[in-house]
C-alpha positions, 0 to 999 in steps of 0.5 A, spaced: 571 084 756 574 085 749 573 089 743 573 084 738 566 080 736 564 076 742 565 069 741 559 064 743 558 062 751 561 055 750 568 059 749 567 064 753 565 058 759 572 055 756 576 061 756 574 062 764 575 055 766 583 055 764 584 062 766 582 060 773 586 054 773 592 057 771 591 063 776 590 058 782 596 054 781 600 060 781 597 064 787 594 058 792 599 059 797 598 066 798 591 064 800 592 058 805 597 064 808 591 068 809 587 063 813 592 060 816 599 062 816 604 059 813 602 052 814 601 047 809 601 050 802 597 046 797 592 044 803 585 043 801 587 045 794 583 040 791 576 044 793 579 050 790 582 046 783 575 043 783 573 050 784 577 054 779 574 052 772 566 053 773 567 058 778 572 063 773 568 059 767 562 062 770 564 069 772 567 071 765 561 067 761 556 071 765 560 077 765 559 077 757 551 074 757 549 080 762 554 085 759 549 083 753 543 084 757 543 090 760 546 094 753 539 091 749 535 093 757 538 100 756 538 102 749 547 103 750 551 100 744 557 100 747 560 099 754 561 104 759 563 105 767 556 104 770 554 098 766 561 095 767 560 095 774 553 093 774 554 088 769 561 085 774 555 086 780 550 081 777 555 075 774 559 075 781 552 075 784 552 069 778 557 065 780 556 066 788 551 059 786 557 055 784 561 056 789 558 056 795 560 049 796 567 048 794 568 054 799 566 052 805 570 045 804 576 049 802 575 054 810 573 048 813 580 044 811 584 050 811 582 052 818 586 050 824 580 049 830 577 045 823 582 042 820 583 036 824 576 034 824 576 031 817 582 027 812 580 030 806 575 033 801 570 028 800 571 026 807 569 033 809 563 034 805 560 027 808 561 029 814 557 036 814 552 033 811 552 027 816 552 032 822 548 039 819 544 037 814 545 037 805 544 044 805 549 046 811 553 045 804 551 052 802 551 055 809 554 063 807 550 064 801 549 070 803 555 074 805 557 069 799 554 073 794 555 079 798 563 079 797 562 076 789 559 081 788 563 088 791 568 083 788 566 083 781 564 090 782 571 093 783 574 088 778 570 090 772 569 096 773 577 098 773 578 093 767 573 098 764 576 105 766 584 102 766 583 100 759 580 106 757 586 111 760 591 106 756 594 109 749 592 103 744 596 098 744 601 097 738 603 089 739 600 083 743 606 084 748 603 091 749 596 089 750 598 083 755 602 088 759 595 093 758 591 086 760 596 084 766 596 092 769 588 093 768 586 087 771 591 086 777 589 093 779 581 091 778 584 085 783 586 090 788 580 094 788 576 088 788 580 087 794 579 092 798 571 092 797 570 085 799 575 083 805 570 085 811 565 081 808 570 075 806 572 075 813 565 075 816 564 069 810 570 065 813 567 065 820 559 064 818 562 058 814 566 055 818 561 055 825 557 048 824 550 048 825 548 045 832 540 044 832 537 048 836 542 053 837 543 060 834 550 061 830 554 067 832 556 068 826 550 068 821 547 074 816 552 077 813 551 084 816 551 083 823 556 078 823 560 085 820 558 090 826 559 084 831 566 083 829 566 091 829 564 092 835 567 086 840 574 086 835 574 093 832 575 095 825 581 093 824 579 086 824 575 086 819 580 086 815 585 081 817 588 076 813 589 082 807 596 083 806 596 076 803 589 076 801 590 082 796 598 079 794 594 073 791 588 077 788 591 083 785 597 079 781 592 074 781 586 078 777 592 080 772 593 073 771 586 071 770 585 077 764 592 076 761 590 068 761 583 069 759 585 075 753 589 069 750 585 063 750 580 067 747 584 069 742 586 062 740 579 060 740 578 067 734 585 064 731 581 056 731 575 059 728 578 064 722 583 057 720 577 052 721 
């Protein structure tokens, strides 16, 4: 993410867990809109708290380790569009893995057909396994994976291109105003690639598992021409509004915060 020498993977892991936090504490609310509008704001948010520091620690962590792998793949020294946006593809398919399972606690909780069923997390998690089964747990990997990775493809890649088009940055305010526009523009693209298939995973996640009984919603793609077709286009992007108001700010946030502990870090270790 960074012209400066990379920093070991536990600093990268660490930097990413505080950029997380630090962005879901500020743009939550936003998300609750988009899948329930204006109800209580900061409900469910233990799932996405839980969430946030592996799932942002993962996502910038692999980002770095698979940046890495490619260049040497492909003989490439340096970074350029096309490896950033398969280098955002592959670490959003990565951190997909680790999140699954906080998503479908946090749909489940902030849905208003579901919410009823369950007094919180832990009560939540207990009763899916009870009722569906442990692996229920990770039910919409799939279109998971699908969002992450149109998600991290657009982010990264416009981090890349928006910052090769800025003038060089003179000051550190400078470069946090370069990382804040850059990153909420790849935010906003991420955005607008990734909300049909975020629509599609709500609904696979939030359909419990009846035994003998095959869900509506199920694969992620034809879940997507399902919706198309009984709902109409439109549908598929329900909830955006709100959804690329968090995400767009939110993935400045996420760069500006990350840019900044990774710096701290470089300063410890200089001083050490």
């Amino acid at each position: 993410m960074s012209s400066d020498k990379p920093l070991p993977f536990i600093y990268q892991f660490a930097a990413g867990a505080v950029a997380g936090v630090s962005e879901i504490l500020v743009m939550y609310p936003l998300d609750v809109v988009k899948t329930r509008v204006f109800s209580r704001l900061y409900r469910g948010i233990s799932a996405p708290i839980l969430m946030e520091a592996p799932k942002r620690a993962t996502k910038f962590a692999a980002n770095d380790a698979w940046g890495k792998f490619y260049r040497d793949l492909f003989g490439v020294q340096k970074m350029n569009q096309s490896l950033s946006v398969l280098t955002g593809a592959t670490a959003g398919a990565t951190e997909s893995f680790v999140v699954v399972p906080f998503e479908l606690v946090k749909i489940r909780l902030q849905d208003r057909t579901s919410a009823g069923r369950y007094s919180g997390m832990l009560d939540c998690v207990a009763k899916i396994v009870k009722q569906e089964g442990p692996l229920a747990l990770y039910n919409g990997l799939e279109s998971t994976l699908w969002r992450h990775i149109l998600w991290n493809a657009g982010y990264f890649g416009c981090i890349f291109q928006v910052r090769a088009l800025l003038p060089k940055a003179d000051n550190k305010s400078t470069q946090m105003g370069y990382d804040l526009l850059s990153g909420a523009t790849g935010g906003t693209v991420g955005t607008i690639l990734n909300t049909p298939m975020d629509v599609v995973k709500s609904r696979i996640q939030n359909s419990p598992k009846v035994a003998g009984t095959i869900p509506k919603y199920n694969w992620a793609w034809p879940a997507l021409g399902t919706v198309m077709k009984e709902e109409g286009f439109g549908a598929l992007y329900k909830g955006f509004i709100p959804k690329v108001l968090r995400l767009g700010p939110g993935g400045g946030i996420l760069l500006v915060v990350f840019t900044g502990v990774m710096d701290f870090f470089r300063k410890m270790r200089a001083e050490a």
